[in-house]
N, C-alpha and C positions, 0 to 999 in steps of 0.2 A: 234689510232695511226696515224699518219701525212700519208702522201703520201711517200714510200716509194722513189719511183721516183727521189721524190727532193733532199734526198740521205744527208740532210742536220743533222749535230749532235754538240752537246753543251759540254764542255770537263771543267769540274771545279776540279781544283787542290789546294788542302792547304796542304802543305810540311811539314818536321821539320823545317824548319825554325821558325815556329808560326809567319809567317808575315803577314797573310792576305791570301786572295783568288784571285788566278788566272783564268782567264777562258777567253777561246775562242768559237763563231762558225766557224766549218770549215763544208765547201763544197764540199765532195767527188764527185761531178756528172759528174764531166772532166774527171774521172778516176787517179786523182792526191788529193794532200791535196792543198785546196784553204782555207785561215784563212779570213772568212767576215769581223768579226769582233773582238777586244782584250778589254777587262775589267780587271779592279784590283780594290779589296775594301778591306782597311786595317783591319785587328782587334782591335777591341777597345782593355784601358789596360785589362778591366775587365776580357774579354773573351780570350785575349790570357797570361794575370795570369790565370784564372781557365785552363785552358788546359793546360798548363805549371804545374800546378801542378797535374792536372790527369794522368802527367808521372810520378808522385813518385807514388810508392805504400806505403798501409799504409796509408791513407788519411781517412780523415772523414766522413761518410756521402758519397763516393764516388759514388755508386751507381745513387740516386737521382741527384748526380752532374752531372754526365756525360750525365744523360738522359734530363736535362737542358739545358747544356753545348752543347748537340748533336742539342734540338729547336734550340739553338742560332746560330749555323753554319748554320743550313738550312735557316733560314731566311737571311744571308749574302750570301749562296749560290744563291737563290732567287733574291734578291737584284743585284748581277752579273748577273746573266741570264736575267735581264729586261733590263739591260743599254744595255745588245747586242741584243738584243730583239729593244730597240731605235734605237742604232748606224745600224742596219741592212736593218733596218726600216721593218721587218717582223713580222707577228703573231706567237702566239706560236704554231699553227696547221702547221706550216712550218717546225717545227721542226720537227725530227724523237723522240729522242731522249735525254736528258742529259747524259751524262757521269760523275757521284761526286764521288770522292774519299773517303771521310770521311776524319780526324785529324785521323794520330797513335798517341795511347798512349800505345799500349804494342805491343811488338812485338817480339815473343818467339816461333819460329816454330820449331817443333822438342823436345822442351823440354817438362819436368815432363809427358807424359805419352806416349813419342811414336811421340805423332803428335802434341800438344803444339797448340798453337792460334797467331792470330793476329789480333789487334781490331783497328777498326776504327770509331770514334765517330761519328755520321751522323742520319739526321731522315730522310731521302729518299720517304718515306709516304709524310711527312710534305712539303718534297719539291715538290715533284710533285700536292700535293693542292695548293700549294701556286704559282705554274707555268702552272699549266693548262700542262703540258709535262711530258711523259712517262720518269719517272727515273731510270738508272740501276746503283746498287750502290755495295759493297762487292767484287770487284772485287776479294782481295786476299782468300779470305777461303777457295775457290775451289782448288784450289792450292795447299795448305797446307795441305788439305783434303785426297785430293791426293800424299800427301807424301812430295811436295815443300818447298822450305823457304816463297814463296808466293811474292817475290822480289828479283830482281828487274823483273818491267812486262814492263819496255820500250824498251827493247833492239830489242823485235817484231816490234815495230813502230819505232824505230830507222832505223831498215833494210829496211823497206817501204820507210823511208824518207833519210836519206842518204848511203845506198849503191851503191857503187860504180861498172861501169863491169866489171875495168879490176884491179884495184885496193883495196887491205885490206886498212879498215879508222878501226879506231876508236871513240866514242861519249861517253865523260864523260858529267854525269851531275852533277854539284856542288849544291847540292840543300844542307836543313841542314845535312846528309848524303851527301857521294859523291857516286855515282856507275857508273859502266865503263858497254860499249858495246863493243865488236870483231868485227867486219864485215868482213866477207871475202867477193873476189867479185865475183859478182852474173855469170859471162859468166863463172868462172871456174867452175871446180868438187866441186860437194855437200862437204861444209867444215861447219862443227857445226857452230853455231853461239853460244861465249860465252859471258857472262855478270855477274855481281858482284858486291854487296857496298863493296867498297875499304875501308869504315873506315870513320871520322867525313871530312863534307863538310865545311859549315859556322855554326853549331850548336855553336862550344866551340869560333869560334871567336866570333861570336854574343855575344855571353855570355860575355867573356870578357869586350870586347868592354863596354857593358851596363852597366856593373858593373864599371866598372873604368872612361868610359866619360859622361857615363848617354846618349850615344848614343846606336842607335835601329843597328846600324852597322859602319863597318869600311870602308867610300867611297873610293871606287877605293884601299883600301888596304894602304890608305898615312900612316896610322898608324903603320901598322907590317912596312910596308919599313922603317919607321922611327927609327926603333931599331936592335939590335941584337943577330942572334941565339944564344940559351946558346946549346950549345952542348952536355952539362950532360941532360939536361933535356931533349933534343929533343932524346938520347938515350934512357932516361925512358921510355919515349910514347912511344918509336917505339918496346919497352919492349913486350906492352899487348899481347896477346895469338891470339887475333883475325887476326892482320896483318898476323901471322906463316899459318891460315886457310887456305887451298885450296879451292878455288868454287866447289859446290855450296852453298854459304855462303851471310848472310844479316846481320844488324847492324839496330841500331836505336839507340835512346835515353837512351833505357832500359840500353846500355853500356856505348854510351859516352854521358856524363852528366856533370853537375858541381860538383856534387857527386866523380865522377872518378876522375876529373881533377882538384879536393881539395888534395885529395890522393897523387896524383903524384907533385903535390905543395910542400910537406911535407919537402921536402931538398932542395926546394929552395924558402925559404921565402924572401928572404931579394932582390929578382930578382926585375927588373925593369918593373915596367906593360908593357909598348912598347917592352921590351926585352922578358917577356912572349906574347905577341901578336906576333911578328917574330917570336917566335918559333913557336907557334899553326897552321901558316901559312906553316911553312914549312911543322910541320908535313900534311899537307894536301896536300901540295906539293907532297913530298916525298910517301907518302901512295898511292896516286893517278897514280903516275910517274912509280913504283916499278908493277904494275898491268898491265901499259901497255910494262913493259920491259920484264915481265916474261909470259905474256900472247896474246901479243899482237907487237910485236917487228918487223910484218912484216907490221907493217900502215903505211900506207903515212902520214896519216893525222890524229891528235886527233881538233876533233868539239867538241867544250865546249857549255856545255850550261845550264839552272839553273841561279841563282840570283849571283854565286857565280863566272860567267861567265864574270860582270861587272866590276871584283875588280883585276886591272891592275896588281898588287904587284904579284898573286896571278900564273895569265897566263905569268909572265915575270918571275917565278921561273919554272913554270907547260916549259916554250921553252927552258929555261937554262938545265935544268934534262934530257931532249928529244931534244937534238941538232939536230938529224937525223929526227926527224916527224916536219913537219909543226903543228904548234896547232892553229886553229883558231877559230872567234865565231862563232857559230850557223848561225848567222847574215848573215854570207860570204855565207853559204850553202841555203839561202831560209827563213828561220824563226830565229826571233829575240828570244835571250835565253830564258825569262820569258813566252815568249809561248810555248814550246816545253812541256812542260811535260803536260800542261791542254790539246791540243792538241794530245799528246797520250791516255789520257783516254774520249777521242772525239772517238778515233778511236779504243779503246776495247771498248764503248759503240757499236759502230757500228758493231761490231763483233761478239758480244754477240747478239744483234736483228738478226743477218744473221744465228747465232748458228756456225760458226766460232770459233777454237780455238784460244786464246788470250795470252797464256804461249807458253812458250819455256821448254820444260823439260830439255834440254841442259844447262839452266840459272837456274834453278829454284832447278833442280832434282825432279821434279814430276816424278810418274808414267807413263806420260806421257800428249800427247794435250789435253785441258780440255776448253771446253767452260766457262768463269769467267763470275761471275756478279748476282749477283737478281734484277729481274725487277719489277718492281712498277706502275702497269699502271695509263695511266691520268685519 
């Protein structure tokens, strides 16, 4: 293991999105989060089709696929940790640490027998051979193990990195999933800290988007702005049972999917693909907006951040719904959107080495604090 001392950790994030892998080193040793360095490596189509289809179930041969599919991450994980490994100009004995998420493809806590799973595809072995650095990987089982949805787990590092003393914020992150944080502030009286997936982020834009421009997404949102809500449908979606959920509640793919949002298509075929792109956006809006009115109504501030962060349409619906809260990006608070989440699981790696709990049971509903993570030494 590195020097403790140097206090330095590796945070690699691959979202629902399936856009590729994020990662930072950040620099705890000031007693603050310092980001050395930021990496991003696409996924090829190959690999984010096979992962894209290891969300359906029913598949072929899945087994063998994911345990593939899992090499093939780590070696992109790998491949990130070297470029910040460059750009840092450090050895890997400098590191403490990685932090890897894994790809979800299922994510079902709570169901079929009580306690239900959550997977995340990842070879964590493979990457620590291949980095020469101690990897902690599985952050959520522990979680769930313990009774949690096992998500969301950034609303901990959220509170680290923007809570406010005298002021409630709140921090959405649009990832393919959206989830909200609560923050109350830190000089008043102990106030929970709550947190929640709100419902789909950029998954079903994405989706769209692809399907209909043969684009990977919708920049800056020009698209949904380009058309109009249909209001029957943006009623349908806001239909589903999960929106009705009270926290503490999580979402993925396993819900919203193309699958789902074929279904809810069914009465309006004849819609205009820009005019289903505005709605999909509202609903994200609206799913997002309705979390921080029922749960969150005393923030000053909602800090966006995620991919989802970038797409203007999106934050200029997210200010219109919330007149009263400032919404800003990430950007304005210290860290640029698409760092923020690799960056948290920089800082439950870190947490997990110190034996640190890394859950909120306030967010999660666990039993309670639980040290997250399996470790993997170099």
């Amino acid at each position: 293991m590195a020097d403790l001392l140097a206090d330095i950790y590796i945070g690699l994030m691959s979202g629902t999105s399936l856009d590729g892998v994020d990662g930072v080193m950040v620099d705890f040793s000031s007693g603050g989060i310092a980001v050395r360095a930021y990496a991003t490596a696409p996924f090829s189509v190959a690999l984010r089709t096979e992962l894209m289809a290891l969300n359906t179930p029913d598949g072929i041969n899945e087994l063998h696929r994911a345990a593939l599919a899992g090499n093939a991450l780590a070696r992109v994980y790998a491949e990130v940790t070297q470029d910040l490994l460059d750009q840092a100009d450090v050895g890997a004995e400098a590191v403490v640490a990685v932090g890897a998420h894994g790809q979800t493809v299922r994510h079902r806590p709570g169901a079929f027998d009580d306690i239900g799973y959550t997977l995340q595809l990842n070879n964590p072995a493979l990457l620590a051979e291949l980095t020469g650095i101690e990897v902690i990987a599985e952050f959520r089982t522990r979680d769930v193990a313990a009774g949690g949805q096992g998500a969301p787990l950034v609303p901990a590092f959220h509170r680290s990195l923007f809570a406010q003393a005298n002021d409630a914020v709140a921090v959405l992150n649009l990832g393919g999933i959206s989830n909200l944080s609560l923050l109350p502030p830190t000089s008043g009286e102990a106030i929970t800290v709550l947190g929640f997936d709100c419902g789909p982020g950029n998954a079903l834009l994405d989706h769209w988007c692809q399907t209909h421009l043969g684009q990977p997404y919708d920049a800056g949102g020009s698209w949904a702005a380009s058309g109009q809500v249909l209001p029957d449908l943006l009623e349908r979606l806001l239909r589903d049972a999960y929106f009705a959920k009270v926290p503490p509640k999580s979402t993925g793919r396993d819900r919203f999917n193309p699958t789902w949002l074929t279904a809810q298509l069914q009465h309006a075929s004849n819609a205009h693909a820009a005019d289903v792109q505005a709605t999909l956006a509202e609903l994200t809006a609206r799913c997002c907006a309705a979390g921080v009115l029922r749960y969150g109504i005393e923030s000053k501030a909602l800090i966006v951040c995620g991919g989802g962060a970038l797409n203007d349409h999106l934050l200029a619906r997210l200010r219109a719904l919330l007149p009263d809260i400032d919404v800003v990006s990430s950007a304005e608070r210290g860290l640029p959107p698409q760092q923020v989440e690799a960056a948290a699981f920089a800082w439950l790696a870190r947490c997990t080495v110190r034996r640190e709990a890394g859950n909120l049971a306030s967010v999660t509903g666990a039993k309670g604090a639980r040290v997250l993570g399996a470790i993997y030494p170099a």
